[in-house]
C-alpha positions in Angstrom: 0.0 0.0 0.0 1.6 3.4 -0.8 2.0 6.4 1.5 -0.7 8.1 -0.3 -3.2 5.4 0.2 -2.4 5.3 3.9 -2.9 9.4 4.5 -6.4 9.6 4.3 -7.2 6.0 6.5 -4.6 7.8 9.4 -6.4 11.1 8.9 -9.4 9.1 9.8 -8.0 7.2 12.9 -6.7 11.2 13.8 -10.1 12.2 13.5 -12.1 9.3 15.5 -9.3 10.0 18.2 -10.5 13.7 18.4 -13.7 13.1 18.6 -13.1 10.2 21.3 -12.1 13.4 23.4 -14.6 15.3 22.6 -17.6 13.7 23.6 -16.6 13.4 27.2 -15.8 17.0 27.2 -19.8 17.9 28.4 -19.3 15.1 30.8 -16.1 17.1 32.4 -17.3 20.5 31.6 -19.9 20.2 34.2 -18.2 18.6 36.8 -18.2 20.3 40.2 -16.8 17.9 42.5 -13.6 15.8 42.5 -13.8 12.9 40.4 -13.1 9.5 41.9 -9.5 9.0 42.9 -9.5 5.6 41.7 -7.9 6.5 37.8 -5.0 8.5 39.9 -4.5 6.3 42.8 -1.7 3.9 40.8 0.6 7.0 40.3 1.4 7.7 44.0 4.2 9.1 45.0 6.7 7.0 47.2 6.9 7.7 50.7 10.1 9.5 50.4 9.5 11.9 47.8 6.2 12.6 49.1 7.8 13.7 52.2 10.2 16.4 50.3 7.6 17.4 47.9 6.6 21.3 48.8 3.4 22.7 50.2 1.5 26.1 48.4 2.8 28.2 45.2 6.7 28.4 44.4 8.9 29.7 42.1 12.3 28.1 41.2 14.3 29.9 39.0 18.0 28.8 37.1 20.7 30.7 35.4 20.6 28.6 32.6 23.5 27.8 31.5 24.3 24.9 29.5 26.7 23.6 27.1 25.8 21.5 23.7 28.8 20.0 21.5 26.4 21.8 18.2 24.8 25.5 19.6 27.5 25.5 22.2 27.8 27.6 25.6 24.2 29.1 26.1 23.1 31.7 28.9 19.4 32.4 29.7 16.9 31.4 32.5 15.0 28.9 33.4 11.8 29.9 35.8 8.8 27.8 37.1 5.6 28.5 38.6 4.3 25.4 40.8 0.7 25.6 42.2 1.4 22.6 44.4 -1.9 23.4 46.9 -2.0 21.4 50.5 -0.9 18.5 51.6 -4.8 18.3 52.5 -5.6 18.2 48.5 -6.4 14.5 47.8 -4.4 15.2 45.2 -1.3 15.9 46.5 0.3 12.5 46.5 -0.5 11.7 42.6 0.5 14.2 41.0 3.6 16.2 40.4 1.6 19.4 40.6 -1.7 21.2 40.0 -0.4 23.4 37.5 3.1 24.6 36.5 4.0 27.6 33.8 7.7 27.8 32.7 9.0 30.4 31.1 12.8 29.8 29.2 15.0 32.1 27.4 18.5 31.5 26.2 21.5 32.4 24.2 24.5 30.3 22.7 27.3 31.0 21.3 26.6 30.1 18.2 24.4 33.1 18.2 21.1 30.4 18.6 18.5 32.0 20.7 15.7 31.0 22.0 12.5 31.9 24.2 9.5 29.3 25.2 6.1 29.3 27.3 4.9 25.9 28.8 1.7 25.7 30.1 0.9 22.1 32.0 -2.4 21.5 33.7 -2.6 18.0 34.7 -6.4 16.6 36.3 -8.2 19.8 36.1 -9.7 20.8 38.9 -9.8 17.2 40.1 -11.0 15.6 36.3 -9.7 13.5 34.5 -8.2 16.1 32.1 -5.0 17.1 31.1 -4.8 20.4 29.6 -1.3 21.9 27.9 -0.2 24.7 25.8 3.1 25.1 24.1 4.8 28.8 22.7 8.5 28.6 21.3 9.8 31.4 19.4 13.7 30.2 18.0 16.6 31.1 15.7 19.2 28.2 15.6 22.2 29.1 12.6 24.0 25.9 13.9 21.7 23.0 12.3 23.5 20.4 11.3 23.2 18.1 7.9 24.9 14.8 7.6 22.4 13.5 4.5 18.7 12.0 5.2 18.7 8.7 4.0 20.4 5.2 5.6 23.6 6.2 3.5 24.3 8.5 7.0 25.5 5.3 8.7 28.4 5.1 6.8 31.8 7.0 7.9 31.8 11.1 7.6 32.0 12.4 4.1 32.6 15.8 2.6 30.2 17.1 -0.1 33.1 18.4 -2.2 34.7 14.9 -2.2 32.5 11.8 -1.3 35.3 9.7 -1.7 37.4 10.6 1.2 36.0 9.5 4.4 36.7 10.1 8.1 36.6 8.0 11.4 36.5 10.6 13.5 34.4 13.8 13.7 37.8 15.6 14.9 39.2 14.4 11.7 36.2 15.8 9.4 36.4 19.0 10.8 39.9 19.4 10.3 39.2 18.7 6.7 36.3 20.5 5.9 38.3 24.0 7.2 40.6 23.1 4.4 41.5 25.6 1.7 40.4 24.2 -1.5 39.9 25.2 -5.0 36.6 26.1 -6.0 34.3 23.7 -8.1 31.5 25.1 -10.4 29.5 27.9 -9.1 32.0 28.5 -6.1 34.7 30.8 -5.2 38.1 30.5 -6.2 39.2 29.1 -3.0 36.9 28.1 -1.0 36.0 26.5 2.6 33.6 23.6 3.6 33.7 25.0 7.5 30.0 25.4 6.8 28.7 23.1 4.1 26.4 21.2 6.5 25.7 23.8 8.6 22.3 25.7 8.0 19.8 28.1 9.7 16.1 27.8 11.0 13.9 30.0 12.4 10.8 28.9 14.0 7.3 30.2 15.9 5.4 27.6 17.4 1.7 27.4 19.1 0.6 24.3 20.6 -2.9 23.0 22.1 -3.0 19.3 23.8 -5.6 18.1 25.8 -6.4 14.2 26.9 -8.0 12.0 28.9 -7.6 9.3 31.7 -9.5 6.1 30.6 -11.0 3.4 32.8 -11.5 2.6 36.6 -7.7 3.4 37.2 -6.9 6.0 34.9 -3.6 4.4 33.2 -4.7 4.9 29.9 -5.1 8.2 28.1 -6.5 9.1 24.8 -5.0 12.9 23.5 -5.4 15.1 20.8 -3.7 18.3 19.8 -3.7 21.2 17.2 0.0 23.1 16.1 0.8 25.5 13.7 4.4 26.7 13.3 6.3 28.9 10.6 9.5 27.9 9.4 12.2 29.8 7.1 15.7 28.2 6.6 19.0 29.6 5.0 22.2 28.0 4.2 25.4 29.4 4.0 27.1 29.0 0.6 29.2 31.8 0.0 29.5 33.6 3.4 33.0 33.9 4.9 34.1 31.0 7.6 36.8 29.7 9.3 39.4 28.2 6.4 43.5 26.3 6.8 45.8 27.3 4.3 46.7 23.5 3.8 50.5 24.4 2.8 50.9 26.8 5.8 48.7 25.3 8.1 48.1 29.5 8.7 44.6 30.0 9.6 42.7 32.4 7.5 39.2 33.4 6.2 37.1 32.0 2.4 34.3 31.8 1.1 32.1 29.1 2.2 31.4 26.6 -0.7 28.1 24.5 -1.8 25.7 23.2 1.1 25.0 19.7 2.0 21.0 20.7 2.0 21.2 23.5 -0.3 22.9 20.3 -3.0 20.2 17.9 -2.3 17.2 20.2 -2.3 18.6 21.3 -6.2 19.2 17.6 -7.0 15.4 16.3 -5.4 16.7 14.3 -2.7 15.2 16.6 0.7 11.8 18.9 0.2 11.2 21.6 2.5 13.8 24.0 1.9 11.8 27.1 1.2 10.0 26.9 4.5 6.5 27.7 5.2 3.8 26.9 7.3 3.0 23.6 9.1 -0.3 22.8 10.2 -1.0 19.6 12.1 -3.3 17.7 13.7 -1.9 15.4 16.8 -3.3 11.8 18.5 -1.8 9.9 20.7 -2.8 6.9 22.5 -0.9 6.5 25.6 -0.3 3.9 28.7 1.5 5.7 31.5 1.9 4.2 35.5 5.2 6.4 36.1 4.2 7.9 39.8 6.4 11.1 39.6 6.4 12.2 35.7 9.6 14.4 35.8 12.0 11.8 38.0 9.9 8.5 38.0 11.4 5.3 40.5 8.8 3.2 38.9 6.6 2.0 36.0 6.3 2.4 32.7 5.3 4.6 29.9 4.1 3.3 26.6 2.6 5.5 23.4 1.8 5.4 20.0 1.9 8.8 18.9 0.6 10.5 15.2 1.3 13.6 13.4 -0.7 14.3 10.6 0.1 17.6 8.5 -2.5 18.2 4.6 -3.4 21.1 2.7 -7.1 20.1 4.1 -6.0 21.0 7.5 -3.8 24.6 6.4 -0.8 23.3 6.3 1.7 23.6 3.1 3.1 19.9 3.2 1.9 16.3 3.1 2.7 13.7 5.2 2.1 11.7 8.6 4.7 10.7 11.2 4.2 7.6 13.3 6.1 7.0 16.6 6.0 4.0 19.2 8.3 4.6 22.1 8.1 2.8 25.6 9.6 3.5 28.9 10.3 1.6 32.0 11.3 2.4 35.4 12.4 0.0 38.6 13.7 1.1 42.0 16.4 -1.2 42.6 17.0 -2.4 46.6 20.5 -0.9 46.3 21.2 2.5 48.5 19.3 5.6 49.2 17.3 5.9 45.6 18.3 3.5 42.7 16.1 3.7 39.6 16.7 1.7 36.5 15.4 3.7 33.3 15.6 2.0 30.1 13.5 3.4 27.2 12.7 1.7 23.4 11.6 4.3 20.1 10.6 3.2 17.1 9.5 5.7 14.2 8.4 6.2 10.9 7.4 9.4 8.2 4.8 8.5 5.5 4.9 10.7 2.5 6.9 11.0 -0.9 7.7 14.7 -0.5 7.9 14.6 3.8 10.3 17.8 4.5 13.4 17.1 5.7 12.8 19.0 8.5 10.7 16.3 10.1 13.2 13.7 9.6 15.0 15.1 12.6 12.7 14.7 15.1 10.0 12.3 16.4 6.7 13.9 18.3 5.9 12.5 21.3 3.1 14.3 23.8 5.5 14.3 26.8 7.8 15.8 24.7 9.4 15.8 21.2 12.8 13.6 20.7 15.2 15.3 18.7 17.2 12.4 16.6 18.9 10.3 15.7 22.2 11.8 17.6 22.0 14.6 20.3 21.4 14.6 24.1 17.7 13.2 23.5 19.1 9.7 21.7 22.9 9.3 21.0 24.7 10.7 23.4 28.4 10.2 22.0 27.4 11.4 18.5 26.0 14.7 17.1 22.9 16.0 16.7 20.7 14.5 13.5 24.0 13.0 12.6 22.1 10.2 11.2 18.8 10.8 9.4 16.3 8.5 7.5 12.7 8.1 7.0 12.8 5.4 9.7 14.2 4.8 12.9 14.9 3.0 16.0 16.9 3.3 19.3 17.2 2.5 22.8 18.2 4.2 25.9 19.1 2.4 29.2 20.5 4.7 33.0 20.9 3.5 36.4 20.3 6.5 37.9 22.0 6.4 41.7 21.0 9.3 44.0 24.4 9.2 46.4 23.3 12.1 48.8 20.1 14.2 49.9 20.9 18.0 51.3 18.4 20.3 52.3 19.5 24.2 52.7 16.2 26.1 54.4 13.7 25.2 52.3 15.2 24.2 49.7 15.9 19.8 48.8 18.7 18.8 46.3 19.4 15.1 46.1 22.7 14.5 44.0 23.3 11.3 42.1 25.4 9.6 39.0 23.9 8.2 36.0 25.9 6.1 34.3 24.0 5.2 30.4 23.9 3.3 27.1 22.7 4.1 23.9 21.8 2.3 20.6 19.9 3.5 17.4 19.7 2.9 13.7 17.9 4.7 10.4 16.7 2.8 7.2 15.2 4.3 4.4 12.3 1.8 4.3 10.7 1.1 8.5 10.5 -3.1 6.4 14.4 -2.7 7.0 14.9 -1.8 10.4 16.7 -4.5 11.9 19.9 -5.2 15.0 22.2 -4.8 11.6 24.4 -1.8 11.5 23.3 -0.5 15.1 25.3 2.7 16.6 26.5 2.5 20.3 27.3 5.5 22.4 27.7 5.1 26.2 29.3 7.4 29.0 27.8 9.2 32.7 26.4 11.8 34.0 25.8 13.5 37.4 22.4 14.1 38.3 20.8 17.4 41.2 17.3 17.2 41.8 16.0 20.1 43.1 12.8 19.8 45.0 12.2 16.8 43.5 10.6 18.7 40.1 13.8 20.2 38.4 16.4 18.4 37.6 19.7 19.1 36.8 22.1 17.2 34.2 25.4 17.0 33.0 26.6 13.8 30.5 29.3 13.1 29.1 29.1 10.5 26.0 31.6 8.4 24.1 31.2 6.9 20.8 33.6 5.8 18.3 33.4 9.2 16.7 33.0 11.8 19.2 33.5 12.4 22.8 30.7 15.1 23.9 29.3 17.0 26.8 26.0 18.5 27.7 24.6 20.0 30.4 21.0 21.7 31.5 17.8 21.0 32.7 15.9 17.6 32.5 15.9 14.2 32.6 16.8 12.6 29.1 13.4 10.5 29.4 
């Protein structure tokens, strides 16, 4: 069956999902009094944490400042507002808050900037409905293209000569600064320092809303409205970084062809010009976690659909499936040992997808940026490898060594030692345990007041050796 075929029968399954919502909505609406605890009840809080978690309204707020191998050194700040209510709310030990509004704004070095408003709403007023909206406003100039097909798992190439390769992304860097002469349409001498570098800019609204299902509430049926704008430049011909290879003298060139900019000409990506993106969002989702941002147990299971048509506003075609699980075990070993392991699986229907969506699988508790990065490899960079389909795995032991409290404030510090495994294929038939990519390393771990938590990992892989640092658990 072609991608075509399937659109309209997963705009239908998108649709009955919505509607699925919708009629309990009246139901909700109306309700005046606390819905039976029952649905919340398997998502209690341990002992331990309960005992930590804070009383009334709070505000934390970070310096953020964090450190990515691709946008590099960022400043900015990270504030929450918690509306935790009384210990007396029946609520109190199920969830990790009423409501909670973060507001982020940063800036990297490699002049990225960014600025988002999160607004999370879990059990309204009691119900059994989740309600969340999404803002990001973002300029990011240090995108990175390796290719977008399986042909990515090979070794590091140049655009300006696909027959030498590179082990090592140290190796390919050093290379692609090279002085070189000019090919057709290029300078005389030219630089590759950016020829797989490119810029997006992005503004982003987004509307979710589901629904506990069933006696004890472990299943949840969502759906969700975006619409974003996107633009997108590349950078053939602006001056970069360049090595005189005789004098090993560094200097400044012209930049030559793009990676993108090349494959958009020849037909191989869509989406270059930009434009707007409408889509509608459904997700079906199993979830016993009992403390969403730092679970110690249960597990997390979704199947999650993006579907973007002309019928619907938007200026592309095509539907994005992704499966991931999650699981999470407190171990009998020391003050609070949790082992996390996590399993994604993903797939973009449509002839002329944008590439744009290739690097990135949606998923309602929060979209995985892949396959390389912080979100999924940890020892390789960002969308260095980038098909139509995907898979990949994620395993932590995540040790809390040490609890301190200074006035009212709780920080528990902790290691995470983790592995990481993932593969592309052009075809999601293909996807198999052949040509898998490992990346493996640790991190250290503060969780402050239980809610915010603070990383820094470092990740190894037979290419790169990287290191990240900010705010969130990885899953």
């Amino acid at each position: 069956m072609s991608a075509a075929t399937l659109l309209p029968s997963r705009f239908s399954f998108s649709i009955c999902l919505l509607a699925l919502l919708l009629g309990w909505s009246g139901h909700a609406h109306g309700q005046q009094q606390l819905d039976s605890l029952a649905f919340v009840r398997v998502k209690r809080m341990s002992d331990a944490d309960l005992a930590k978690k804070r009383e009334g309204t709070f505000v934390t707020g970070l310096p953020d400042l964090s450190s990515d191998p691709v946008t590099g050194f960022g400043v900015g700040a990270k504030t929450n507002i918690y509306w935790n209510g009384r210990r007396t709310n029946p609520l109190f030990p199920y969830t990790p808050y009423l409501a909670r509004l973060k507001a982020n704004a940063a800036y990297f070095t490699s002049n990225a900037r960014e600025f988002t408003l999160s607004l999370d709403v879990p059990y309204y007023r009691g119900s059994r409905w989740r309600f969340r909206v999404d803002f990001k406003a973002q300029q990011n100039p240090a995108n990175l293209y390796f290719g977008s097909s399986e042909a990515t798992l090979g070794r590091l190439r140049l655009p300006s000569n696909p027959a030498a390769t590179f082990a090592t992304y140290r190796d390919y860097n050093r290379a692609r600064k090279t002085l070189r002469p000019g090919q057709a349409g290029e300078a005389a001498l030219v630089t590759d320092a950016l020829s797989n570098r490119f810029r997006e800019t992005e503004f982003m609204l987004n509307l979710k809303a589901d629904y506990a299902l069933g006696q004890r509430g472990k299943w949840r049926v969502m759906g969700g409205y975006e619409i974003q704008h996107l633009a997108y430049k590349t950078f053939e011909g602006f001056e970069a970084d360049a090595v005189n290879p005789v004098s090993g003298e560094e200097t400044q060139a012209p930049n030559g062809a793009s990676l993108l900019a090349r494959d958009y000409r020849q037909g191989r990506i869509f989406g270059l010009e930009g434009g707007w993106v409408s889509l509608l969002q459904t997700a079906l989702i199993y979830d016993t976690r009992d403390f969403e941002p730092d679970p110690t147990r249960g597990v997390y299971v979704e199947v999650a659909n993006e579907f973007s048509n002309p019928i619907i506003g938007s200026e592309f075609r095509f539907d994005k499936l992704f499966v991931q699980g999650r699981y999470y075990r407190r171990l009998p070993v020391g003050r609070r040992t949790v082992l996390a392991g996590r399993v994604g699986v993903g797939n973009i229907f449509g002839a002329e997808a944008p590439f744009f969506e290739f690097q990135d699988q949606w998923s309602p508790d929060g979209s995985i940026n892949a396959l390389g990065g912080r979100q999924s490899l940890r020892g390789y960079r960002a969308n260095r490898f980038l098909a139509r389909s995907l898979a990949f795995a994620n395993a932590e032991l995540r040790v809390r060594l040490a609890d301190v409290q200074v006035g009212k404030q709780s920080f528990g510090l902790g290691v995470a030692p983790f592995l990481d495994a993932g593969t592309v294929r052009d075809r999601w038939q293909d996807l198999s345990f052949d040509r898998v990519k490992l990346s493996y390393g640790a991190g250290a771990r503060i969780a402050w007041n239980l809610s915010t938590i603070v990383f820094a990992d470092y990740g190894l892989s037979a290419e790169d050796r990287l290191f990240y640092f900010g705010i969130g658990q990885v899953f």
